[in-house]
C-alpha positions as CSV (number, residue, x, y, z in Angstrom):
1,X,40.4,166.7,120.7
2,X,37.6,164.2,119.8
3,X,38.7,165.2,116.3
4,X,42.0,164.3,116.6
5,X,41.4,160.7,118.1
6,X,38.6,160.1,115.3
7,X,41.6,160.9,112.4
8,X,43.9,159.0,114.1
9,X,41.6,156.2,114.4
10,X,41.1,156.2,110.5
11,X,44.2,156.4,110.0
12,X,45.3,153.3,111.7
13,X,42.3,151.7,110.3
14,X,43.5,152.9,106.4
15,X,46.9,151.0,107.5
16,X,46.0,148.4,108.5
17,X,44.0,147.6,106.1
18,X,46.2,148.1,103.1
19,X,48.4,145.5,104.8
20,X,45.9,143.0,104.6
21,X,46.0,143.8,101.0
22,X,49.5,143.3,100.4
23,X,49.9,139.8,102.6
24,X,46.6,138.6,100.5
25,X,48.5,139.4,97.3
26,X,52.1,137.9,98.1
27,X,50.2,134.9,99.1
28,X,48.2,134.2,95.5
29,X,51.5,135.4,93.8
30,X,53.5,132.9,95.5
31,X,51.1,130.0,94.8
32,X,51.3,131.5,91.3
33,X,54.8,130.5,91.1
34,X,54.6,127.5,92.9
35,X,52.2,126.5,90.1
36,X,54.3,127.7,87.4
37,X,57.4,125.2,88.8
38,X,55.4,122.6,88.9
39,X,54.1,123.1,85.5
40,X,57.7,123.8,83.9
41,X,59.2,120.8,86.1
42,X,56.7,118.1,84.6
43,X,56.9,119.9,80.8
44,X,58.5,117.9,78.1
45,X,61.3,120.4,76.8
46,X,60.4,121.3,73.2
47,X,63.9,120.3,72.1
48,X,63.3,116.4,73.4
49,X,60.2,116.2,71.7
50,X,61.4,117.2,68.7
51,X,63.9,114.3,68.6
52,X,61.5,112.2,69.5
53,X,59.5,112.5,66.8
54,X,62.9,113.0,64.3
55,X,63.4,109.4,65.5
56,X,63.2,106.4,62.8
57,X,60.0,104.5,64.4
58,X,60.4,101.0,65.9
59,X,59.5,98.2,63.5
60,X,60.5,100.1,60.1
61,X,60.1,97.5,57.4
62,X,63.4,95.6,56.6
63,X,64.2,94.8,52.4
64,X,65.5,91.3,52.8
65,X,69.5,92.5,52.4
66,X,68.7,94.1,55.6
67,X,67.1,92.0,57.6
68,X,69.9,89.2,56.4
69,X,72.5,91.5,57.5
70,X,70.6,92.0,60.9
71,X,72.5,90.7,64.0
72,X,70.7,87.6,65.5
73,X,68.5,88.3,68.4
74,X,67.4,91.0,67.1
75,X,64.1,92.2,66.3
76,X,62.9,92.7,62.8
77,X,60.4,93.6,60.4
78,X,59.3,92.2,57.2
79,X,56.7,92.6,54.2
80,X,56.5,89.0,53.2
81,X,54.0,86.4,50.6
82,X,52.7,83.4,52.6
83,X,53.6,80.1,50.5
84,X,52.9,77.8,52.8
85,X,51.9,77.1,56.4
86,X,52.3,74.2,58.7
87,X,49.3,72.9,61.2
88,X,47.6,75.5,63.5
89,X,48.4,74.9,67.4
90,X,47.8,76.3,70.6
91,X,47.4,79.6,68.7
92,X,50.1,79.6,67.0
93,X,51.4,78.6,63.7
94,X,54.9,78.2,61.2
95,X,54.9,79.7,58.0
96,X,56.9,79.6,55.0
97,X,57.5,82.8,53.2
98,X,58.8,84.7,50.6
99,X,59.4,87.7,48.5
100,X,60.9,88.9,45.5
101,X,64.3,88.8,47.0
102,X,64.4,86.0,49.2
103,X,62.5,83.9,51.5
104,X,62.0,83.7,55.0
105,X,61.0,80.6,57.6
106,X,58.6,82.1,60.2
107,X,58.5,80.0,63.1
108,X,55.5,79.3,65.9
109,X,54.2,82.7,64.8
110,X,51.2,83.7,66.9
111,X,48.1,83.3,65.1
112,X,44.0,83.5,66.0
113,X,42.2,80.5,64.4
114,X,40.4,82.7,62.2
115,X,43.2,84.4,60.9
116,X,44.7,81.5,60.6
117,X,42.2,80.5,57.3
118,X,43.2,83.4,56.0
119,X,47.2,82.9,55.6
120,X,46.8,81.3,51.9
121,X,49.1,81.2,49.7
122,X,50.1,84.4,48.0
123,X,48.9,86.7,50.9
124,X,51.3,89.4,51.8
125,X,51.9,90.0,55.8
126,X,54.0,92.7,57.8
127,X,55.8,90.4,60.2
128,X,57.7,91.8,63.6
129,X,59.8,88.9,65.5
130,X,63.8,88.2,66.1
131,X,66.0,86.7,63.9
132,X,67.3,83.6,65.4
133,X,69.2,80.4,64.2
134,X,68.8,76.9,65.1
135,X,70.9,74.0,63.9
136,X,72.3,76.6,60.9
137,X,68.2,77.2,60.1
138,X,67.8,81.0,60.2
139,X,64.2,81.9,61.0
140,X,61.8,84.4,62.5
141,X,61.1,83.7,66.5
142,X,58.3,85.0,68.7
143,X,56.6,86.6,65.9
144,X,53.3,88.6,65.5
145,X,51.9,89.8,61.9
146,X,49.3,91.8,60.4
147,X,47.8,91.8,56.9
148,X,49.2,93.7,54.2
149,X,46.6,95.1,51.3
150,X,47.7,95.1,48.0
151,X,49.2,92.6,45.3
152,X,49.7,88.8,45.3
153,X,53.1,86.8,45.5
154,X,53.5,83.8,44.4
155,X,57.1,81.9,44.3
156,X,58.6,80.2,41.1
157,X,60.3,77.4,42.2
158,X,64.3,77.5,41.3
159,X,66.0,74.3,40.1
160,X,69.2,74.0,42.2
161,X,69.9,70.3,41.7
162,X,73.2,71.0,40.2
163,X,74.0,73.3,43.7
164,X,73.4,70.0,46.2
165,X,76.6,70.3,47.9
166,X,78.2,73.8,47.0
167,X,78.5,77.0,49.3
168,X,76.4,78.3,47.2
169,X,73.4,76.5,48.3
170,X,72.9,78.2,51.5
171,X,72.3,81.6,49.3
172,X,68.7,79.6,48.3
173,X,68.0,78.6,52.5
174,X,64.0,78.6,52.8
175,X,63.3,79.3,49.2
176,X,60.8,77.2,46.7
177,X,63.4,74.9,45.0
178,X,63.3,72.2,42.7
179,X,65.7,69.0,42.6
180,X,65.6,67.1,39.4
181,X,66.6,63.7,38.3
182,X,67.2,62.5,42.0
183,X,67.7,58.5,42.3
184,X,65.9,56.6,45.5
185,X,68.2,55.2,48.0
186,X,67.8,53.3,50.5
187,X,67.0,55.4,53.6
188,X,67.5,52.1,56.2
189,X,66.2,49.1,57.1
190,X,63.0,47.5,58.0
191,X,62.9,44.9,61.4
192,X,63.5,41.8,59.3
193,X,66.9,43.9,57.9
194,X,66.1,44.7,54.6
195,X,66.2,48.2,52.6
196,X,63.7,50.7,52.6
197,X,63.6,53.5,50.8
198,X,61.8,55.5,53.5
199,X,61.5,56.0,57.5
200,X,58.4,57.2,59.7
201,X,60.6,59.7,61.7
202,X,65.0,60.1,61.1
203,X,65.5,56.5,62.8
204,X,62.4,54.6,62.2
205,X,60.6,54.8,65.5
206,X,57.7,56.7,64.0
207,X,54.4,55.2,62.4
208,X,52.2,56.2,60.0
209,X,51.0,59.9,60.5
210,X,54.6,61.3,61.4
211,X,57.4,62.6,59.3
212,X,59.2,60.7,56.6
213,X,62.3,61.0,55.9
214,X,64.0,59.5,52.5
215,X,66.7,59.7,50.8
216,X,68.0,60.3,47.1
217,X,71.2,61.0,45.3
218,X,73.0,62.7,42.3
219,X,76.6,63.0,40.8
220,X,77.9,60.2,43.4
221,X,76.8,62.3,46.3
222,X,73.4,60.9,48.7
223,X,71.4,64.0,50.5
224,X,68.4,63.5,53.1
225,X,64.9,65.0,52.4
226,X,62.0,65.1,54.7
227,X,58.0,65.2,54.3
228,X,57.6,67.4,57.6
229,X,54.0,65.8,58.8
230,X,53.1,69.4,59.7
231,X,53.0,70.6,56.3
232,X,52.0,67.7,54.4
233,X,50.1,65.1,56.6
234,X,49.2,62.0,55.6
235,X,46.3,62.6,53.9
236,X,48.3,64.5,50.9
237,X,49.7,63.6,47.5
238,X,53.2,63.9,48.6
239,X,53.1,61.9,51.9
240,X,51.6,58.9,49.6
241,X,54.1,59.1,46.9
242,X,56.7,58.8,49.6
243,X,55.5,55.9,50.8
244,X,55.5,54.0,47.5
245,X,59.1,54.4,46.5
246,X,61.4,51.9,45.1
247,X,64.8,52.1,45.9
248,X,66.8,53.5,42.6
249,X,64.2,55.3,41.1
250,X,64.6,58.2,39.2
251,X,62.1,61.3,41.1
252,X,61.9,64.8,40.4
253,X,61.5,66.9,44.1
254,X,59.8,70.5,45.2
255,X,59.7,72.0,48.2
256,X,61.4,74.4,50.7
257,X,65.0,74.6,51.2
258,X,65.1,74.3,55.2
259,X,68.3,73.8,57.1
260,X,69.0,71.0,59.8
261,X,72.6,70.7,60.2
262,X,73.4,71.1,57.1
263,X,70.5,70.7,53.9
264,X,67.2,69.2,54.7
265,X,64.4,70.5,52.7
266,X,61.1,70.0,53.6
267,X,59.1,68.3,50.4
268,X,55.7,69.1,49.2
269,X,55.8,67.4,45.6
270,X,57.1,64.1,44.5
271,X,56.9,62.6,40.8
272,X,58.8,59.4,39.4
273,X,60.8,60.6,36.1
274,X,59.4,58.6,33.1
């Protein structure tokens, strides 16, 4: 008897604790799975990534046929050869660029102080902005650039004289440009009423220091041209010669082909014909 009840004891005892067993191990393999959805839910699916990285990445440099044929407000990317830069301000500063192909006005582009010595002429840059227009000007906005290692770039100035007033002249918009054989006219008139051949600012309000604005003419036809203070202050060459024009002199011109309702390049050079 005492037999009996001692193998049925152990028996219960055997059962008993083989279900422990089993609960213990359908509870670790359900957490098992539960960690296994979780993994799988927060997984990128090989397929997306794959696409991802099949993707053309953002800022891909731009040849200048592409980035004219860019909608505006958009951004874009350039590889481009400083050849001139206006005043640094409130970290930020305009530059006038170009490359083989054509040339591009980079406006308020951010810039450090220091890096700021180093945008010299010739430099190439990678810069990332939108293309915007103001006023017909098409330029760079809201732009941030890098350096570029390698080669130089510097811009041979194009003689477009004979282009003042054609369709044509729009193809040359922020290029180096020369005009040649230009005469003086008058560009208004001083307090006492008579002609002067230039202005401190478009109506005369300005004074010495600001930006002068002249004008000259060829083949019947007068067009304005400005010394933007900016680029050429008044300590420079250019801002002097300005200054010292006679009315119906002959002058030969450089300087960059901006836009401001129509044609109003921004001079760095001046010389009176002989």
């Amino acid at each position: 008897m005492k037999k009996t009840i001692i193998l049925a004891l152990a028996l219960c005892m055997s059962m008993a604790a083989a279900g422990c067993a089993k609960t213990d191990t359908a509870e670790e393999t359900t957490k098992a799975e539960e960690t296994i959805s979780e993994e799988a839910e927060t997984a990128v699916p090989e397929e997306d990534t794959e696409e991802t990285e099949a993707d053309e990445p953002a800022g891909a440099v731009m040849s200048y046929d592409e980035y004219m044929a860019a909608e505006l407000d958009t951004e874009v990317t350039v590889e481009t050869y400083v050849q001139a830069k206006q005043s640094w301000k409130e970290e930020k500063t305009t530059v006038y660029s170009q490359d083989q192909d054509g040339a591009y006005f980079i406006y308020n582009m951010a810039c450090s102080e220091e890096d700021y010595e180093k945008l010299v002429p010739g430099t190439k840059i990678r810069v990332t902005g939108y293309k915007s227009e103001w006023a017909g000007e098409v330029e760079i906005m809201d732009a941030v650039f890098e350096f570029v290692d390698g080669e130089q770039f510097a811009a041979e100035p194009v003689d477009i004289t004979e282009l003042l007033g054609s369709d044509e002249l729009i193809n040359y918009q922020n290029q180096l440009v020369t005009f040649k054989g230009m005469t003086v006219e008058a560009a208004g008139q001083d307090s006492d009423g008579n002609d002067v051949a230039f202005l401190y600012n478009w109506d005369g309000s300005g004074t010495d220091g600001d930006d002068l604005y002249f004008n000259a003419s060829v083949n019947g036809e007068t067009y304005t041209f400005t010394v933007e203070s900016a680029l050429c202050d008044n300590t420079t060459d250019v801002y002097e010669a300005v200054k010292t024009l006679k009315i119906g002199q002959v002058i030969d011109m450089e300087g960059f082909l901006y836009w401001y309702e129509g044609v109003n390049p921004h001079i760095t050079s001046v010389t009176v014909a002989e």
